[in-house]
N, C-alpha and C positions, 0 to 999 in steps of 0.2 A: 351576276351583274352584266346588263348589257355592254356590247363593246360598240362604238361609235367611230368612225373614220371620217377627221377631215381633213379635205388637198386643199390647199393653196401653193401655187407659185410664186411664192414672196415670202419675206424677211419673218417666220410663224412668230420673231420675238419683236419686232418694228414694226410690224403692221398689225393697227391696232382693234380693227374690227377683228378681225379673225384670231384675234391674242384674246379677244375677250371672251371669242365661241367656244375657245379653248378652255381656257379657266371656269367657266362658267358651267359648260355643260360635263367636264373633269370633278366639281363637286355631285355627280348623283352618277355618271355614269363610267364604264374604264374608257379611254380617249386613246387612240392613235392618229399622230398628228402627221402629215406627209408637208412638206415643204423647203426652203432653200437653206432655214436655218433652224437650231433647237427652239423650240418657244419660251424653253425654260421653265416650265409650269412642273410643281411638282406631280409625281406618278403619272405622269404624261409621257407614254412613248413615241421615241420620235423619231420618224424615218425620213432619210437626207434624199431629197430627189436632187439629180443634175441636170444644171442647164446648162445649154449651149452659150458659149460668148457673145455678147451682144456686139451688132453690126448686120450690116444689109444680110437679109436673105440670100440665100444662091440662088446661082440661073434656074438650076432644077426646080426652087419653089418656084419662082415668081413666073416658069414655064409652067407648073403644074395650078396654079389661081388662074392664071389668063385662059388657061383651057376648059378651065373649074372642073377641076380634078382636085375637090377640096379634099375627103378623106385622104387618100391618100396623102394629100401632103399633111396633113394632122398626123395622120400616125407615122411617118419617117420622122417627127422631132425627135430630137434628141432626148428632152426631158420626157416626154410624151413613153420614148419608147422604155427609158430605165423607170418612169412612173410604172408601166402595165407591169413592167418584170419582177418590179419590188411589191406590189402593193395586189396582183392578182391572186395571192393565197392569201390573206388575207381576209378571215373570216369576220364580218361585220352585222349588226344590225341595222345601223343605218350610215350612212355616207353625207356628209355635209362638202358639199362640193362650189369652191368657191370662184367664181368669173366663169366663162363663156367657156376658155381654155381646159379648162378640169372635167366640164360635164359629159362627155364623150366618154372618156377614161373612165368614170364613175360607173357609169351607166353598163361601159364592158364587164368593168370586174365585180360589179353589185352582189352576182350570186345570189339573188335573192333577200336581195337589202333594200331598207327603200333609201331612196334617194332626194335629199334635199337640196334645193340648189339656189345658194346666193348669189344672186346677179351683179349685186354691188351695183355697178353704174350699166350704162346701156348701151352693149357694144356693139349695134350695126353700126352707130355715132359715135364711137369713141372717139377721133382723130378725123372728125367729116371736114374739118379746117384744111388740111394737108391733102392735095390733089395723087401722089403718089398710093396714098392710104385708099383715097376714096374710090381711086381704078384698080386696086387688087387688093385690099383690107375689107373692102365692107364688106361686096359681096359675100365673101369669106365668111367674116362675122354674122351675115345675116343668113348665110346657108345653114351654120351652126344653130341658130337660134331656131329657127323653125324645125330643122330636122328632131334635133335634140331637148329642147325644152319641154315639148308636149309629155315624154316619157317620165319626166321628173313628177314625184308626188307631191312635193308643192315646191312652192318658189318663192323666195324672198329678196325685196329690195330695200336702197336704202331710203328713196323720199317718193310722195306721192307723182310729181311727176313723171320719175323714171317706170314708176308702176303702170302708169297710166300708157305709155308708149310700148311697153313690154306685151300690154294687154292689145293694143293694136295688132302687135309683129304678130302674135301667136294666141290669140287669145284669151290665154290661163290670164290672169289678173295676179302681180304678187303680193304678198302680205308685205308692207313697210315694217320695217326696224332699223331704225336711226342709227346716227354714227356716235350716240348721243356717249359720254365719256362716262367714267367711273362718278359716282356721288363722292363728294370732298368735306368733311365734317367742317369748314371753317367761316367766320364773318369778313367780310369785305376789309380791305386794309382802306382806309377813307382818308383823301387827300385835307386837311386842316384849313378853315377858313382864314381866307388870307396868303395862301399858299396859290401862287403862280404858274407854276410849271405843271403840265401835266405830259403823262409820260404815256407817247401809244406803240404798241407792239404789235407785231407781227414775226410768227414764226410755221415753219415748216420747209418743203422741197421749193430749190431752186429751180425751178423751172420754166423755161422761155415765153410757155405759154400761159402760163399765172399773171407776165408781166409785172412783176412786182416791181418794175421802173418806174411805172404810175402812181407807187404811193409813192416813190422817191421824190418823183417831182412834185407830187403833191406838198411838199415842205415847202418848197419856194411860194407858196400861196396863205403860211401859216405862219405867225407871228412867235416870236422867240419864249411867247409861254409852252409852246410846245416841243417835243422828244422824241426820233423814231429809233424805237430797237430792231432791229432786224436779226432773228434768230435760224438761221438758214441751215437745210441739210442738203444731199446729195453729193454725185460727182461730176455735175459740170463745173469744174473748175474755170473753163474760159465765160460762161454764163455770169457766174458770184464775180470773179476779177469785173467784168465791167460792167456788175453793179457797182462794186466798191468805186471802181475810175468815175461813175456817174455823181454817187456820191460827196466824192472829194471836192471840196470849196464849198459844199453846203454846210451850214450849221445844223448840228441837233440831231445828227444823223449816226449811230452805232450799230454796230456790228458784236454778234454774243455768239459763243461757242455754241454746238447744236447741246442740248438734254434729252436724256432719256427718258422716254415714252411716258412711263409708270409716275414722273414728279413734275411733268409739264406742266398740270395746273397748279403743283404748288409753287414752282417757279414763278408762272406768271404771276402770282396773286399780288407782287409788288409793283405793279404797273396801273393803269387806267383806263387805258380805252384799248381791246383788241380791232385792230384793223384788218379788215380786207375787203380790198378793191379789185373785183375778177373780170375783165369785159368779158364776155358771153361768147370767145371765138368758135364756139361748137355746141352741142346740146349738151352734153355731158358739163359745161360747165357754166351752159344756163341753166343748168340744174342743179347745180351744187348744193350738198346740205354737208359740209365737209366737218369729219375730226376737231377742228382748229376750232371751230365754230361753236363748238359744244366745248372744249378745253377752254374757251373767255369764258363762259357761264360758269364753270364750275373753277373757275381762277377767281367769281366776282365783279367780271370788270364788266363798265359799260363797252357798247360795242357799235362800231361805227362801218356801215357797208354801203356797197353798190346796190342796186335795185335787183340783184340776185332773189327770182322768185320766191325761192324755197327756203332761205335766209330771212327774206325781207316779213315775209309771212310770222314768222315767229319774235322778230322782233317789234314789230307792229302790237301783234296779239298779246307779248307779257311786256311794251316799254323797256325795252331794253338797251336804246340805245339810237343812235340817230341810219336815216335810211336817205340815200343821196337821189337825187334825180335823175341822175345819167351816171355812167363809168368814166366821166372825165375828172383829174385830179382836184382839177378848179373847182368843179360840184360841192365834191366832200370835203373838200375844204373850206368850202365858206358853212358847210353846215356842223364843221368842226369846229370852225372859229367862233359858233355861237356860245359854245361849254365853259363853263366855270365850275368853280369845286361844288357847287351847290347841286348844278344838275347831274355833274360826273357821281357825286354820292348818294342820289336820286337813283341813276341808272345800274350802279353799284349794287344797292339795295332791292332795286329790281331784279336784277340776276339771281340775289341771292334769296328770293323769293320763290324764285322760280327754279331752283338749282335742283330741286328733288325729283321735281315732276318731269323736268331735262333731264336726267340722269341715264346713264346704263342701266337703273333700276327695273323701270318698266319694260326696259328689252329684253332683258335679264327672264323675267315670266313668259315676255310673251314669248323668247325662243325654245323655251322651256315648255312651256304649255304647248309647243306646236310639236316639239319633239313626239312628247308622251302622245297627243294625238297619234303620230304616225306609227310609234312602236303599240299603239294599240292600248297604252296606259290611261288614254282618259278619253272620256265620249266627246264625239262630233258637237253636243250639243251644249258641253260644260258651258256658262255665261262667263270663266273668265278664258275660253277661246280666241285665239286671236284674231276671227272675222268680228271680234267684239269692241275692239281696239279702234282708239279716235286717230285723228293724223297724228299728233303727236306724242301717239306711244300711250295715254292716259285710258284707262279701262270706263267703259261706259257703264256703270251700273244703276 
């Protein structure tokens, strides 16, 4: 049996794209997983890289990017350097190497592996918002990108746009594979006519720049048939306190304990409408085609956004749910305030229409099918290759 190695630097059992690369490509091949945490997949082995504490860089980095003396400071990281120590005997057939941060590492210790590389999002733009970022982060990130990418044997991203920009930076063009979630055997729970209240949800990382204030406020624009659940992770504790302090005095507005990855959509399934309202502070998240966004789909629900591209695009294409004019609360609010039980179980039914075709299913083959291409298991020219593949994941035949 072939052996398969992939690095991420993140949570291998919380972070769900790469939870999935696990399990997924774990049924046909042996899997060694490098990351911060176990993934927990069974027959998955699993090797603990360490990271350094988070907080500012040292003077030495942020001397050694201003002079761009990028290698070097890539390989003095900490996790960088217990990644090479642990994972360079390591005999692989191929390497699935995840973010910008990994491919370097992969590329050293390959050994004659090929080397697959999910870019996930698009890191010259990761953080283009943030002036500190943009004077010693890009550069950084975009010297990695051009040096590094070209040697990977192919490249995968998560949506058409970031593909499209990727294909700019360095040419190679990546193959999209969506963030799209597990398929969920279930029918829409349907709000009863004559039923008032409808309940909209929003869950995942707290984080400043998601601005999840905006659908806070967005309540004061929404009349008392309506409910925001806010299901929040992370650790900025001072961030969550003052949403909660925002919060406070409005009605209809709760707060749910975080869940676990694996039952998120069936948690949601008793809700209605998934919300999210992203303004566009960067590329990366004018480009969002996020987790969450595929976890409404396979919960059921209708779903109500910002004019987010790559969002907007698919709920357009399967009716899925309403698409606001602008990122301000006021927007999506009067276009929420149109909904009653009739269209929410319309939008409902549209999701669950479309739940299959959204699924991890179809990424499921295609990452599968691109594998065997590289280890040499199946021809260049197979029709279900994945240059065959529509934007959203659906085999053209």
């Amino acid at each position: 049996m072939k052996t398969i190695l992939i690095i991420s630097f993140s949570n291998l059992a919380t972070d769900p794209r790469v939870n999935r690369q696990i399990r997924f490509l774990s049924e046909h091949y042996r899997v060694i997983a490098a990351g911060l945490a176990d993934p927990q997949v069974e027959n998955v082995q699993y090797v603990p890289v360490v990271m350094a504490k988070k907080g500012l860089p040292s003077f030495r980095s942020f001397f050694q990017l201003l002079l761009h003396r990028y290698d070097p400071h890539y390989w003095r990281q900490a996790h960088i350097i217990d990644g090479f120590r642990k994972l360079s005997r390591v005999r692989a057939d191929l390497i699935l190497a995840n973010d910008i941060a990994t491919l370097p590492l992969a590329l050293k210790i390959r050994n004659g592996a090929r080397v697959l590389f999910d870019a996930h999002e698009y890191a010259p733009l990761q953080y283009d918002d943030l002036l500190l970022w943009k004077l010693f982060f890009k550069p950084y990130a975009s010297h990695l990108c051009r040096t590094h990418i070209p040697h990977a044997d192919a490249v995968t991203t998560v949506c058409e746009g970031i593909a499209e920009a990727y294909q700019r930076e360095t040419i190679l063009r990546p193959a999209v594979i969506t963030n799209a979630a597990d398929y969920e055997d279930h029918e829409p729970m349907l709000p009863q006519k004559g039923k008032t209240t409808i309940r909209l949800v929003h869950h995942g990382g707290a984080s400043p720049s998601r601005k999840i204030e905006n659908m806070i406020k967005m309540m004061s624009y929404l009349d008392d048939r309506f409910e925001l659940h806010l299901i929040l992770t992370g650790s900025d504790s001072r961030y969550i306190r003052s949403l909660r302090d925002l919060a406070e005095g409005r009605k209809h507005i709760y707060f749910s304990d975080p869940v676990p990855m694996r039952t998120l959509p069936k948690y949601l399934h008793q809700f209605d409408v998934g919300v999210y309202l992203l303004e566009p502070h960067n590329f990366n998240l004018r480009h969002t085609l996020p987790n969450k966004f595929f976890e409404f789909i396979q919960a059921r629900l209708a779903i109500a956004i910002g004019p987010s591209p790559e969002m907007a695009h698919i709920v357009n294409e399967y009716d899925l749910g309403v698409v606001a004019e602008d990122f301000s609360p006021e927007t999506l609010a009067r276009r929420l305030s149109q909904l009653d039980a009739d269209k929410v179980n319309h939008y409902k039914w549209q999701s669950h229409k479309a739940a299959k075709v959204l699924s991890a299913e179809p990424n499921k083959r295609l990452l599968l099918d691109l594998v065997q291409r590289l280890l040499g298991e199946r021809n260049e020219a197979d029709p279900q290759s994945a240059k065959f593949r529509s934007k959203d994941g659906r085999s053209k035949r």
